[in-house]
N, CA, C and O atoms as a GROMACS GRO file, in nm:
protein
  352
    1UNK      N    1  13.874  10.809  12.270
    1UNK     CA    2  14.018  10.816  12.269
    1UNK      C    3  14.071  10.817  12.126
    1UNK      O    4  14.158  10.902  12.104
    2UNK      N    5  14.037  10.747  12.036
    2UNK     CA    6  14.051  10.770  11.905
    2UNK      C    7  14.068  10.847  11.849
    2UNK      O    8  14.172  10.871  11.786
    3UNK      N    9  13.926  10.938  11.857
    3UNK     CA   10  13.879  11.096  11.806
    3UNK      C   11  14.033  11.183  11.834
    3UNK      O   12  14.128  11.204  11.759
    4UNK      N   13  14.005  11.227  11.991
    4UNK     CA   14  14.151  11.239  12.052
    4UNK      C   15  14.289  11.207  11.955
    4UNK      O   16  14.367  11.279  11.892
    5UNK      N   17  14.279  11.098  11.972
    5UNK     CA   18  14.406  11.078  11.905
    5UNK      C   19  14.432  11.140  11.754
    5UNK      O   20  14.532  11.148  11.683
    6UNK      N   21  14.334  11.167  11.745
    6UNK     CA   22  14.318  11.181  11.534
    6UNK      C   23  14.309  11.356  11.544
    6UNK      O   24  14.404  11.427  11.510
    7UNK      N   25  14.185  11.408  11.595
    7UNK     CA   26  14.167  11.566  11.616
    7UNK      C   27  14.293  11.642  11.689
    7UNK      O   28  14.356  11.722  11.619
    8UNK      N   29  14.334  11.621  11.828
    8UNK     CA   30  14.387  11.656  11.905
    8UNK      C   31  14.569  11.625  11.879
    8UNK      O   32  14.645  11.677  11.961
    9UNK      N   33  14.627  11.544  11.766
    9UNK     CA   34  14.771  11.494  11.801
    9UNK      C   35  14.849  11.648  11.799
    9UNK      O   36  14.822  11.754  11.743
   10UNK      N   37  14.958  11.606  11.888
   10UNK     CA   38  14.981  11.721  11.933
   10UNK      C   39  14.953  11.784  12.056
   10UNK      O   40  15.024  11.851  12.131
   11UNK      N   41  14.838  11.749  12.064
   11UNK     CA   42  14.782  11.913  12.213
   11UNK      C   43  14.743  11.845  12.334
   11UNK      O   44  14.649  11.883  12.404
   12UNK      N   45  14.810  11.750  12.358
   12UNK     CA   46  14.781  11.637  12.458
   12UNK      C   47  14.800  11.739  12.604
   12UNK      O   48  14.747  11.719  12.713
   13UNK      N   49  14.885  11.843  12.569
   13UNK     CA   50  14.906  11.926  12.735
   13UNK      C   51  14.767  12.011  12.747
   13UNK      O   52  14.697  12.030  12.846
   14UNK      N   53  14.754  12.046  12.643
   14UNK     CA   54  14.657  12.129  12.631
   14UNK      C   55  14.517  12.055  12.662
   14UNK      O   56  14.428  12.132  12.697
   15UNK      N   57  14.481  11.913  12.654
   15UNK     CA   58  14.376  11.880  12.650
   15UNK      C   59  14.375  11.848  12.867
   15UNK      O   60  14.308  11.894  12.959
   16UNK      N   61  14.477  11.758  12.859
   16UNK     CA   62  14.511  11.722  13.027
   16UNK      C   63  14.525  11.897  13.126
   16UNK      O   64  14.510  11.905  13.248
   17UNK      N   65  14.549  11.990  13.055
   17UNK     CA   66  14.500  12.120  13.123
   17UNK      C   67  14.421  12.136  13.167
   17UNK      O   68  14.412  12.150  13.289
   18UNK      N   69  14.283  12.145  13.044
   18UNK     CA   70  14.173  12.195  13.071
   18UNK      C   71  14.102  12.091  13.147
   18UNK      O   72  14.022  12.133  13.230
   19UNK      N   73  14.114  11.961  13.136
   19UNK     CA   74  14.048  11.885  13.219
   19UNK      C   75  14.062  11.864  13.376
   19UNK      O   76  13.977  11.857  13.465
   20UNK      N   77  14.222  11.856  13.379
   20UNK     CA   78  14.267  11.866  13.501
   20UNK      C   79  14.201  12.056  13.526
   20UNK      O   80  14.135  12.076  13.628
   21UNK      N   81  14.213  12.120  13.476
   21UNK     CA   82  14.148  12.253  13.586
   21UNK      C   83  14.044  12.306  13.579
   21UNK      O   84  14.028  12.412  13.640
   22UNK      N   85  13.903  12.233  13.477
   22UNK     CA   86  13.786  12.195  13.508
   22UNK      C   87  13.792  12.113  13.624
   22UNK      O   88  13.830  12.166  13.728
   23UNK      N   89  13.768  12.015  13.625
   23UNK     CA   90  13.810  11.918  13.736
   23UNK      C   91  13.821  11.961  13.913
   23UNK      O   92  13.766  11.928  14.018
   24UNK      N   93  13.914  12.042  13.872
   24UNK     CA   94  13.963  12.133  14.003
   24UNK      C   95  13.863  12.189  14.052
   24UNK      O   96  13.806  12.172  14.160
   25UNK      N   97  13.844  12.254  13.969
   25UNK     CA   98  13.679  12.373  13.979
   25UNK      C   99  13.585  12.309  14.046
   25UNK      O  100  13.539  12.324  14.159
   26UNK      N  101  13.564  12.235  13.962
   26UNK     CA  102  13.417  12.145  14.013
   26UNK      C  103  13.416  12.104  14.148
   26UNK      O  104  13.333  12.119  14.238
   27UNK      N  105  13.541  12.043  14.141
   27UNK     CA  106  13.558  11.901  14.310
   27UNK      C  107  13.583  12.053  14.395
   27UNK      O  108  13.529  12.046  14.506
   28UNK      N  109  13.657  12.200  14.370
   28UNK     CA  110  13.662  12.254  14.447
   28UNK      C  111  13.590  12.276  14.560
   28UNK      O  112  13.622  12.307  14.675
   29UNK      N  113  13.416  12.242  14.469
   29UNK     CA  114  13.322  12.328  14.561
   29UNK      C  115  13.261  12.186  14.671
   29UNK      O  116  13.214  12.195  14.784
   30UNK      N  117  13.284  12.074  14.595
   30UNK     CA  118  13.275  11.965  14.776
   30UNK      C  119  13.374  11.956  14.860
   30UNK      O  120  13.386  11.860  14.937
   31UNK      N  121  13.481  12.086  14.853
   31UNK     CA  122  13.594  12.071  14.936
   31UNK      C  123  13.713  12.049  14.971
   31UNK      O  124  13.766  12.057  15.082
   32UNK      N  125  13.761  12.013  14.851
   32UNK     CA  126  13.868  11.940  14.832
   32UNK      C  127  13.955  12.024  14.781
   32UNK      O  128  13.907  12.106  14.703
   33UNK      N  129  14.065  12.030  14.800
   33UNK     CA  130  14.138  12.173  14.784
   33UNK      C  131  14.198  12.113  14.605
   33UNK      O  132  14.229  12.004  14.558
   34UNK      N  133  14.188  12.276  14.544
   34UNK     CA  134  14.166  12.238  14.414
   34UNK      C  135  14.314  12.226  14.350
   34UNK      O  136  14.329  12.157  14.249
   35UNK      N  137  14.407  12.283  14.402
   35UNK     CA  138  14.542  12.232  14.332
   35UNK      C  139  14.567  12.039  14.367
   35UNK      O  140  14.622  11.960  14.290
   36UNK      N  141  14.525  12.018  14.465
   36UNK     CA  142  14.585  11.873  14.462
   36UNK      C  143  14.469  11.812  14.369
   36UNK      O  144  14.503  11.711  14.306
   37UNK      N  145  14.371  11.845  14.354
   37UNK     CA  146  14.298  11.809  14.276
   37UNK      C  147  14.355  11.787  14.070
   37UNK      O  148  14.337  11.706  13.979
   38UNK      N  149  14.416  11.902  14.088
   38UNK     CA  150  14.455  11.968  13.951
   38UNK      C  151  14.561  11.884  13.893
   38UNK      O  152  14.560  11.829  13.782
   39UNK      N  153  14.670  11.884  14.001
   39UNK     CA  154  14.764  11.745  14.024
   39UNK      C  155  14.731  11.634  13.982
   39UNK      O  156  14.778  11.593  13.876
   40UNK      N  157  14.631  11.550  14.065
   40UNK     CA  158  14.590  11.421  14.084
   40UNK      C  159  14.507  11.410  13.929
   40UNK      O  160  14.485  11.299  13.879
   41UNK      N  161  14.486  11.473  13.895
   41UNK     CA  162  14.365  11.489  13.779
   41UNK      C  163  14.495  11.456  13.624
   41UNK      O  164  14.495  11.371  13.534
   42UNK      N  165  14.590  11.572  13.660
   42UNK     CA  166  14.660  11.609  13.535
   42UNK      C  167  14.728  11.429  13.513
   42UNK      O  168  14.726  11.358  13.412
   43UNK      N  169  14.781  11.402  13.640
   43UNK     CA  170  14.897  11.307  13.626
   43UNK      C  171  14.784  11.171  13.580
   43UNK      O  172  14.814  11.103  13.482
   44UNK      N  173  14.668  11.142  13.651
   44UNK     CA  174  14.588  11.017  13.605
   44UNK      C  175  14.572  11.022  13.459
   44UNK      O  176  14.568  10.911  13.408
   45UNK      N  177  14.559  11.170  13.340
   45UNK     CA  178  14.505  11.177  13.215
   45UNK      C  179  14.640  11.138  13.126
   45UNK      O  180  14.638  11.069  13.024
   46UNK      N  181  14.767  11.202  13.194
   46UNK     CA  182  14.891  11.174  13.164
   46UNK      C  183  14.901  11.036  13.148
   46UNK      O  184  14.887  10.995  13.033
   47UNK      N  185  14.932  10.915  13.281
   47UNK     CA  186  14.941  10.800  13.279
   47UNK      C  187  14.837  10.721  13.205
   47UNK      O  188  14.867  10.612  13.156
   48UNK      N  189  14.699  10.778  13.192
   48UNK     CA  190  14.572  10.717  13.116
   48UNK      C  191  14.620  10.776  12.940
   48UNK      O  192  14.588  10.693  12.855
   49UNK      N  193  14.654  10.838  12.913
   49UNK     CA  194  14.760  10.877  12.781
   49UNK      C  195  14.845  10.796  12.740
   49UNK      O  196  14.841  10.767  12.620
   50UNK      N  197  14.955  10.729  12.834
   50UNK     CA  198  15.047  10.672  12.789
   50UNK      C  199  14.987  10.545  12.753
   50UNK      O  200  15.006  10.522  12.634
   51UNK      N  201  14.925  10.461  12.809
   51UNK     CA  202  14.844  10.314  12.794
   51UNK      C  203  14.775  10.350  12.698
   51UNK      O  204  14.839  10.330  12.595
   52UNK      N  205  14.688  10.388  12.680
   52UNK     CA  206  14.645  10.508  12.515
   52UNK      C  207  14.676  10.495  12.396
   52UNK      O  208  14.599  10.468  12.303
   53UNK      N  209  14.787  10.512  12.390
   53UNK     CA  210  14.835  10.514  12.309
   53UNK      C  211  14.938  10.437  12.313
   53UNK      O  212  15.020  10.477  12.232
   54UNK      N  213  14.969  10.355  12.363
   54UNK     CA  214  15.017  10.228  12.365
   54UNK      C  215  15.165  10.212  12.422
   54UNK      O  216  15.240  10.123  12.382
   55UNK      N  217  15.195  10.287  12.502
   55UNK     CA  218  15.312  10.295  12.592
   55UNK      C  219  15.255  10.266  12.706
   55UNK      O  220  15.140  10.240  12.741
   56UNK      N  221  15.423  10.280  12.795
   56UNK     CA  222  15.391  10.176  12.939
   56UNK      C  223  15.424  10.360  13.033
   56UNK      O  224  15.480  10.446  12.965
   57UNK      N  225  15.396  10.386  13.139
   57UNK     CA  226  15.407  10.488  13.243
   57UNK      C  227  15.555  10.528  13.241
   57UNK      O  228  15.629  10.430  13.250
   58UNK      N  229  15.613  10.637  13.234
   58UNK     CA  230  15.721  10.616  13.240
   58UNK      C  231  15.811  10.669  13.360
   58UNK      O  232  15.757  10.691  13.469
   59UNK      N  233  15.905  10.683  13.346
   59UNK     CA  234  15.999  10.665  13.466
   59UNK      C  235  15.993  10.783  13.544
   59UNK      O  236  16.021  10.782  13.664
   60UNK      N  237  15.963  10.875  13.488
   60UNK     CA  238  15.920  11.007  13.557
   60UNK      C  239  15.784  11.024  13.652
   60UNK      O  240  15.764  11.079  13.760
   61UNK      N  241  15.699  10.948  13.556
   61UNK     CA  242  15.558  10.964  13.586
   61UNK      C  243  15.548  10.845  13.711
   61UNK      O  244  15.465  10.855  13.802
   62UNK      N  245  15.654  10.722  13.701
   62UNK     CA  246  15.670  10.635  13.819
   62UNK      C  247  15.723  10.727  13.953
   62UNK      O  248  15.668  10.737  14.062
   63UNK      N  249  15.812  10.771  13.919
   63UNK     CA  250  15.900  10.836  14.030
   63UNK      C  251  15.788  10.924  14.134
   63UNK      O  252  15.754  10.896  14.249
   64UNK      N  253  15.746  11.042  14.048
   64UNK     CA  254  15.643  11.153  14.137
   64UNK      C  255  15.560  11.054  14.149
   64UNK      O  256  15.583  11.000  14.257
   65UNK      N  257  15.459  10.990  14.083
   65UNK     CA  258  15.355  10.874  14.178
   65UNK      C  259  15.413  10.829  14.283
   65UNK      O  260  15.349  10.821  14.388
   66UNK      N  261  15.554  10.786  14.275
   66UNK     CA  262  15.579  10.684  14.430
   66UNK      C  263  15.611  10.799  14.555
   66UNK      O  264  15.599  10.778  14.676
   67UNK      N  265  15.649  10.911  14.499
   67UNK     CA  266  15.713  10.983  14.630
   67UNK      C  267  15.552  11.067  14.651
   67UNK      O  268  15.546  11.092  14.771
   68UNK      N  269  15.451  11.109  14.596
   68UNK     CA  270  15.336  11.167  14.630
   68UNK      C  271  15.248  11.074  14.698
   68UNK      O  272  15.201  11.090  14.810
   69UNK      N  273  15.224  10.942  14.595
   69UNK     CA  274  15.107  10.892  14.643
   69UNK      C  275  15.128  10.767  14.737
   69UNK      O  276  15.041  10.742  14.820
   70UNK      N  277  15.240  10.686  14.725
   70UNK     CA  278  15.350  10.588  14.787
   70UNK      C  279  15.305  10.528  14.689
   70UNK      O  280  15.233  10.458  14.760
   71UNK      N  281  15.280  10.488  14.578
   71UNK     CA  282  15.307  10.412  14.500
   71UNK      C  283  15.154  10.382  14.392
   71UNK      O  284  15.035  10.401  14.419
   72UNK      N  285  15.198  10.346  14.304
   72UNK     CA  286  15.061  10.312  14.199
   72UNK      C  287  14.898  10.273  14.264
   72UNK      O  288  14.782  10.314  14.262
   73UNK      N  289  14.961  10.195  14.304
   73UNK     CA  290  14.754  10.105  14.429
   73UNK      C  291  14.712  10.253  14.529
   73UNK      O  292  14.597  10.277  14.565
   74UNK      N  293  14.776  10.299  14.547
   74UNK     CA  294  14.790  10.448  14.634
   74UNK      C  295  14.733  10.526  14.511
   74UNK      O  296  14.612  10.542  14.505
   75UNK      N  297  14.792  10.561  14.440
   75UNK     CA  298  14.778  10.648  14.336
   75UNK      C  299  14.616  10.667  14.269
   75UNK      O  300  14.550  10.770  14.254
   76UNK      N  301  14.581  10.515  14.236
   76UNK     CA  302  14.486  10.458  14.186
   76UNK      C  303  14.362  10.504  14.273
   76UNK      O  304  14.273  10.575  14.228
   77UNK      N  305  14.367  10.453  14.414
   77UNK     CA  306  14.293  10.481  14.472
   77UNK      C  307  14.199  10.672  14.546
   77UNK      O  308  14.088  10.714  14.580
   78UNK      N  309  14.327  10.715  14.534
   78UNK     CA  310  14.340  10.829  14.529
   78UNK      C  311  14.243  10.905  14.384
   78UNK      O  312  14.155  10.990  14.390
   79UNK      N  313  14.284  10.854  14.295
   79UNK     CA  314  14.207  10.887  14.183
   79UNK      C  315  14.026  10.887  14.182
   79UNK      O  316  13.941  10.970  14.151
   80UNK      N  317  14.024  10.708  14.245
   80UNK     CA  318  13.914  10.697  14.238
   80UNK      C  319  13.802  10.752  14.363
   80UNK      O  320  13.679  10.761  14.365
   81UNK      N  321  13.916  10.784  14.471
   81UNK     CA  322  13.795  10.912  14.587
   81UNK      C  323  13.766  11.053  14.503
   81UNK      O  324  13.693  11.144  14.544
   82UNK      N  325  13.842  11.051  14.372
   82UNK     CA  326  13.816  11.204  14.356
   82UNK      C  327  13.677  11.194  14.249
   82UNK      O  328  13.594  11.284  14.251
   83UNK      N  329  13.664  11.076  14.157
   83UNK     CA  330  13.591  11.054  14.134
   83UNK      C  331  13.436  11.048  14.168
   83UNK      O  332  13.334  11.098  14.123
   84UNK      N  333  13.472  10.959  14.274
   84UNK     CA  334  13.361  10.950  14.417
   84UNK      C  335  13.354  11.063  14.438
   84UNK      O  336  13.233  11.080  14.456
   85UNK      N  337  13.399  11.150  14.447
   85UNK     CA  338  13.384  11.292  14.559
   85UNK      C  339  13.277  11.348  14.451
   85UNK      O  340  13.171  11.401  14.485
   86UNK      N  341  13.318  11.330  14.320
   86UNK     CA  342  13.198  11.397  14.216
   86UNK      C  343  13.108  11.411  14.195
   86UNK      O  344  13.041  11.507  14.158
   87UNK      N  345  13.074  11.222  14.238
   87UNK     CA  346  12.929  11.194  14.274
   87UNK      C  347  12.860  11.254  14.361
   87UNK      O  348  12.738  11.264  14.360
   88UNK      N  349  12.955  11.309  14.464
   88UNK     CA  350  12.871  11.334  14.570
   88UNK      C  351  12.827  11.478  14.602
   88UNK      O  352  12.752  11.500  14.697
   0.00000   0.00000   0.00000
């Protein structure tokens, strides 16, 4: 995260892109349909960004979490089946 922070300032969309639609790709092929993937991917690197760098989630990034996922513990968990799904 450091590196990141030092190489990358600036291109933070650009980095949560490519990961979120690698990401997609990959989990595509155990099934999982790859835009919600792309979604779920972009917004976790986003919110994992803001704590990062030393801010709190913000009011935007609260709002779409609560009306997509019903709320943060939702959100979280959600994250971590996609994870799981990687493994598998």
């Amino acid at each position: 995260m450091g590196l990141e922070a030092i190489l990358l300032e600036g291109n933070a969309r650009e980095i949560s892109f490519r990961n979120s639609l690698l990401l997609a790709k990959l989990l595509g092929f155990s099934g999982l349909g790859p835009k919600e993937v792309r979604e779920t991917a972009k917004m976790a690197y986003e919110v994992r960004s803001s704590f990062a760098h030393g801010s709190r989630m913000s009011k935007r990034h609260e709002k779409k979490i609560k009306e997509r996922y019903g709320g943060a513990e939702e959100f979280t968990s959600t994250v971590l089946d996609l994870k799981q799904a990687n493994r598998g």
